[in-house]
C-alpha positions as CSV (number, residue, x, y, z in Angstrom):
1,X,19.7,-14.5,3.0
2,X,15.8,-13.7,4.0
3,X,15.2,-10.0,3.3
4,X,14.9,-7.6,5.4
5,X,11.3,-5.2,4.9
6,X,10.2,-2.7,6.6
7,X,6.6,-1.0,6.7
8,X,5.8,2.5,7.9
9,X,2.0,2.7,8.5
10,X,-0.9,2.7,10.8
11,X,-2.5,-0.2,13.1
12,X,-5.4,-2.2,12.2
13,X,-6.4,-4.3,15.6
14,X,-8.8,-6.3,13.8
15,X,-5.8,-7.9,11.8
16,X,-7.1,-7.2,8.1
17,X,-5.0,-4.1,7.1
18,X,-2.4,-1.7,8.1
19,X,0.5,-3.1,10.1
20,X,-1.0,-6.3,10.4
21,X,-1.8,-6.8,6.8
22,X,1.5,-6.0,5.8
23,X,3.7,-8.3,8.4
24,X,1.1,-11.5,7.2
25,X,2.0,-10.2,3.9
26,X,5.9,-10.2,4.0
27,X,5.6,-13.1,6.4
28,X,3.6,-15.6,4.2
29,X,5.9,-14.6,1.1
30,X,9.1,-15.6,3.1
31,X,10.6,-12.1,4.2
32,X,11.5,-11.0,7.4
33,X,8.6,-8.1,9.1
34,X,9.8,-4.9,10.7
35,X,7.5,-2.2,11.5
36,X,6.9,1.5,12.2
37,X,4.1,2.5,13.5
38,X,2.7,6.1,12.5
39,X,-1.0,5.8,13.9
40,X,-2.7,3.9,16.4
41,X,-6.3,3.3,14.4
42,X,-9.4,2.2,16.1
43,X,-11.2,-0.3,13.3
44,X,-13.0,-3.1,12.9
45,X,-14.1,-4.7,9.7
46,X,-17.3,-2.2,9.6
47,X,-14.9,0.9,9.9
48,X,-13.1,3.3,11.7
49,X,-14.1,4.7,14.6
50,X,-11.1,6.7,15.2
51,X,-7.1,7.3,15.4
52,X,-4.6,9.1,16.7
53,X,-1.2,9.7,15.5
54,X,2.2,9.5,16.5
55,X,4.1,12.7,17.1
56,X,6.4,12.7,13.7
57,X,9.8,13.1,16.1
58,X,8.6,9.8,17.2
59,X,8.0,8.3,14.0
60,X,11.2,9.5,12.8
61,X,13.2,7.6,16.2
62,X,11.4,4.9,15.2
63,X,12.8,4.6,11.5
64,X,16.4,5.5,13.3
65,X,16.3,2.6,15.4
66,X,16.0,0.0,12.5
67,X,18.1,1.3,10.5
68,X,20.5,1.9,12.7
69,X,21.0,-2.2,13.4
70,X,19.6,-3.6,10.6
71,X,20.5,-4.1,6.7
72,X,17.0,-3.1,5.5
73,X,15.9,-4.1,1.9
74,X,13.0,-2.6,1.2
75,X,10.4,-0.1,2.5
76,X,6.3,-0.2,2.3
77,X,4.5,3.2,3.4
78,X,1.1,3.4,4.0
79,X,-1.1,5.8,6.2
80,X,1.0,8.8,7.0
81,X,-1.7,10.7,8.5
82,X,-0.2,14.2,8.5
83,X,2.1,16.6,7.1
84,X,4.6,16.8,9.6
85,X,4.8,12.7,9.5
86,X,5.5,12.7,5.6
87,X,8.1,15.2,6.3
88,X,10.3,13.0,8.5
89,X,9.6,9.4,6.4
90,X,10.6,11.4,3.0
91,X,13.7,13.0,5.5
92,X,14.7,9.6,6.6
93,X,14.5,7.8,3.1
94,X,17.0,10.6,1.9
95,X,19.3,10.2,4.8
96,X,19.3,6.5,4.6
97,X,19.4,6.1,0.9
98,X,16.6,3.5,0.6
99,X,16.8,1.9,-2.8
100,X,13.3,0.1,-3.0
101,X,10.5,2.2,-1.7
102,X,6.7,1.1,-2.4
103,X,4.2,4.3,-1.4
104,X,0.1,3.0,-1.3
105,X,-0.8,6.0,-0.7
106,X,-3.7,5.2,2.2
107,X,-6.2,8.3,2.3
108,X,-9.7,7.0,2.8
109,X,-10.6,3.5,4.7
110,X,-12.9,1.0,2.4
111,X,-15.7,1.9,4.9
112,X,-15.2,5.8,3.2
113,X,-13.6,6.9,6.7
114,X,-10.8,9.8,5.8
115,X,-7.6,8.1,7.1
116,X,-5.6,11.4,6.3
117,X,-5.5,15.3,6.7
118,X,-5.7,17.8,4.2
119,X,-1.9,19.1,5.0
120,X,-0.8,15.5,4.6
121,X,-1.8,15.2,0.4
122,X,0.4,18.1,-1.4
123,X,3.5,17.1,1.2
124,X,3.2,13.6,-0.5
125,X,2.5,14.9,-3.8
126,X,5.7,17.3,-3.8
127,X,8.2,15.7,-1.3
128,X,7.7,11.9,-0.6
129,X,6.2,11.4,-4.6
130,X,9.8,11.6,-6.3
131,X,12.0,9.7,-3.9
132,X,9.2,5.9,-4.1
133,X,10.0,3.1,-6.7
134,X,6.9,2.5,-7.2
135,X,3.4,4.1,-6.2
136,X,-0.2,2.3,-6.0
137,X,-3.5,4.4,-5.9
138,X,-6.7,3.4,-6.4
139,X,-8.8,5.3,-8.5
140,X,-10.1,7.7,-5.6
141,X,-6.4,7.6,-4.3
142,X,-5.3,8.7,-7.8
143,X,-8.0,11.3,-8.3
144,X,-6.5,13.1,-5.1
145,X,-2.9,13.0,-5.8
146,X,-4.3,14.8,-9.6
147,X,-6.7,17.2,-7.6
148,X,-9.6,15.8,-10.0
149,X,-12.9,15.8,-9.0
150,X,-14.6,13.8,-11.9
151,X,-14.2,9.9,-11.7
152,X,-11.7,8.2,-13.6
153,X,-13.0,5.3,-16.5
154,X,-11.7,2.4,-17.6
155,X,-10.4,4.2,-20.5
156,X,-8.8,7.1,-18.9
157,X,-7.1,4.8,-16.6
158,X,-3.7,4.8,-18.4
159,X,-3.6,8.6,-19.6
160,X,-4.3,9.2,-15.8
161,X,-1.4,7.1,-14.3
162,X,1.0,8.7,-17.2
163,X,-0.1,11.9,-15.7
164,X,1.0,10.7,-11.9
165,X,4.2,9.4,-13.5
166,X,4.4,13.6,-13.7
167,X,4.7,13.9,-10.2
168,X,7.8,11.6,-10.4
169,X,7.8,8.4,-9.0
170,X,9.7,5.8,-11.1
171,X,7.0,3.9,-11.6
172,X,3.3,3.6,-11.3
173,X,0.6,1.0,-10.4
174,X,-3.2,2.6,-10.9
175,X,-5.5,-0.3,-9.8
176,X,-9.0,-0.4,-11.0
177,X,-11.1,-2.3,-8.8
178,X,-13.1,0.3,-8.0
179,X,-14.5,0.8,-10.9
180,X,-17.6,-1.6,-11.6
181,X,-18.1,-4.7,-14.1
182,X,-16.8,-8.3,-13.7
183,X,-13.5,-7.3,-15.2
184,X,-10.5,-5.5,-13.6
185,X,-7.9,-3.9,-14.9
186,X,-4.6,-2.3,-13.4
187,X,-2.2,-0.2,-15.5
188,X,1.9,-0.3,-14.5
189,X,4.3,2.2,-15.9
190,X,7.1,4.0,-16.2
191,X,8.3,6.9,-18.6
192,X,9.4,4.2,-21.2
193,X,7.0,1.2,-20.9
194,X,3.2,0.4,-19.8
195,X,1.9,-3.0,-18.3
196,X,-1.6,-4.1,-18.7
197,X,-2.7,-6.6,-15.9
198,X,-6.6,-7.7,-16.6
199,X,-8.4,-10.7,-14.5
200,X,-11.6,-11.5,-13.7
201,X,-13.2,-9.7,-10.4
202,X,-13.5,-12.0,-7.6
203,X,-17.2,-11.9,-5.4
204,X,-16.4,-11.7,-1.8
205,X,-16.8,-9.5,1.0
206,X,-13.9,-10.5,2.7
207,X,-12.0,-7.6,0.8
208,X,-10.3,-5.6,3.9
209,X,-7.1,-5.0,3.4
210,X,-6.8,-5.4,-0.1
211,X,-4.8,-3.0,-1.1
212,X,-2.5,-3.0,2.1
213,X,-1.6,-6.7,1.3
214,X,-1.2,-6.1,-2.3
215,X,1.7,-2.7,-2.0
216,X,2.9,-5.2,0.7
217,X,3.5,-8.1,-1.7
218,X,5.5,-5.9,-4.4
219,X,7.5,-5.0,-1.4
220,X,8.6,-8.5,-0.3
221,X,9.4,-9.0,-4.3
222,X,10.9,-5.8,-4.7
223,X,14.8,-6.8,-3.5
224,X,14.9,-10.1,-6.3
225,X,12.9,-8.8,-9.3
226,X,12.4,-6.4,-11.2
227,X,8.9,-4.0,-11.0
228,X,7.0,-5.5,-13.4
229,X,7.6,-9.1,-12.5
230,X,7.2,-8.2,-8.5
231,X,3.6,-6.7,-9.5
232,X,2.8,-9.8,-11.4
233,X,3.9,-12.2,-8.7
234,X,2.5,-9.5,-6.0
235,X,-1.4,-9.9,-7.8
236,X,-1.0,-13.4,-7.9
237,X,-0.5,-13.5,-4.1
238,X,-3.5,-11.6,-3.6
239,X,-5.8,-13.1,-6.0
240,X,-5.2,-16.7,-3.9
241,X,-5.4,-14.4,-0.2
242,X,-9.2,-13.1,-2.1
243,X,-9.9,-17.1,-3.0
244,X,-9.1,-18.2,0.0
245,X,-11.1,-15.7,2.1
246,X,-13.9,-17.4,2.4
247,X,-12.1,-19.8,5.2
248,X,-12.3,-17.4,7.7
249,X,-15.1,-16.2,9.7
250,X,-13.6,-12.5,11.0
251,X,-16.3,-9.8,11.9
252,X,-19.7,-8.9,10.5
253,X,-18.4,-6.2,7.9
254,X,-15.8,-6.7,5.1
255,X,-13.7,-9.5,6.6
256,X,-9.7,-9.7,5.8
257,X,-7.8,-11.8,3.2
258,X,-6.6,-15.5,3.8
259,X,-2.5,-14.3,4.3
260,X,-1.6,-18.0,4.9
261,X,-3.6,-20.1,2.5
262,X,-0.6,-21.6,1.5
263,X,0.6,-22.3,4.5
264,X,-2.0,-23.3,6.7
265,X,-2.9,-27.0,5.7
């Protein structure tokens, strides 16, 4: 049967992130797309200009509705915005029992724009943290959740994602593209084992969305694989969406990835 996967995140009108990012993403990799939305985000590919959040009682009716009627296989958060919202998603995982949880911690927009409050960071770090599968910062994603002001390097990059493993998901993905150089590398594990995924970077500026589509990837894997095979598969996905980019011709700023290029002929 197609699986059933669920996102909890914010809007993105111009299609490259967000909600939309994520139901391309489960869509072109053969899953059915649910969706909750937890903020309504004015952006375009230059930026944000603003958002405003759902109330979390909302949010929380929301996630009751689905799962309510449906058989849900998998869950994707992204922007949580607030405190009071990360409250009710980590209450609702519990209640529910979700088995496959995938948290990309969304905190700042690639145009720098703060996509979260300062309430919203320690109520991930100490209530939503231990109940995800997997977690996926980026390194200024990671260097909040550790409360670390200096930069992490390419060589710190896997004591730094043991030391996230501390705040107890099962497993972690710390992705380096932000560092510079033509390499990247990404760094996956758990308590027992460590993953080292290294590729050439690809030149484009059609880069929006990158890191939505890629948490959204492992989530559409999650349900028939194991973690390290669904992250694999998942950065395969996205390096072909990053390939492909150059096909479209979406805003002036940092235009989204090709979702479909295996689809659209």
């Amino acid at each position: 049967m197609v699986k059933n996967i669920l996102t909890i995140a914010g809007t993105d009108p111009s299609g490259g992130a967000g909600i939309q990012a994520d139901i391309k993403t489960f869509s072109a990799l053969g899953t059915y797309a649910m969706s909750v939305i937890t903020a309504v985000v004015a952006q375009n590919t230059q930026g944000v200009r603003s958002y405003r959040t759902m109330d979390a009682e909302f949010v929380g009716e929301q996630i009751d509705a689905v799962f309510d009627d449906i058989a849900v296989d998998a869950v994707k958060i992204g922007m949580l915005a607030n405190a009071d919202i990360v409250k009710v998603v980590a209450s609702k995982l519990k209640q529910y029992n979700v088995k496959n949880v995938v948290l990309d911690p969304v905190m700042v927009a690639k145009s720098g724009d703060p996509l979260i409050d300062e309430t919203a960071v320690a109520a991930i770090r100490d209530i939503l943290l231990p109940q995800v599968t997997i977690v996926t910062p980026n390194i200024p994603e990671a260097c909040v959740l550790l409360n670390k002001k200096e930069p992490i390097s390419l060589d710190e990059m896997e004591v730094e994602a043991k030391n996230i493993l501390q705040l107890n998901p099962r497993w972690v993905l710390l992705k380096g593209g932000h560092l510079t150089g033509n390499i990247c590398r990404d760094v996956l594990c758990n308590s027992q084992e460590t993953y080292e995924f290294v590729g050439e970077r690809i030149i484009t500026k059609n880069d929006h969305g990158t890191g939505c589509t890629l948490s959204s990837a492992i989530t559409a894997l999650l349900p028939t694989m194991t973690v390290p095979k669904a992250v694999e598969k998942a950065k395969a996905f996205l390096e072909q969406a990053l390939q492909s980019s150059h096909q479209l011709s979406v805003g002036h700023g940092h235009g989204p990835l090709h979702h479909f290029c295996n689809l659209w002929k």
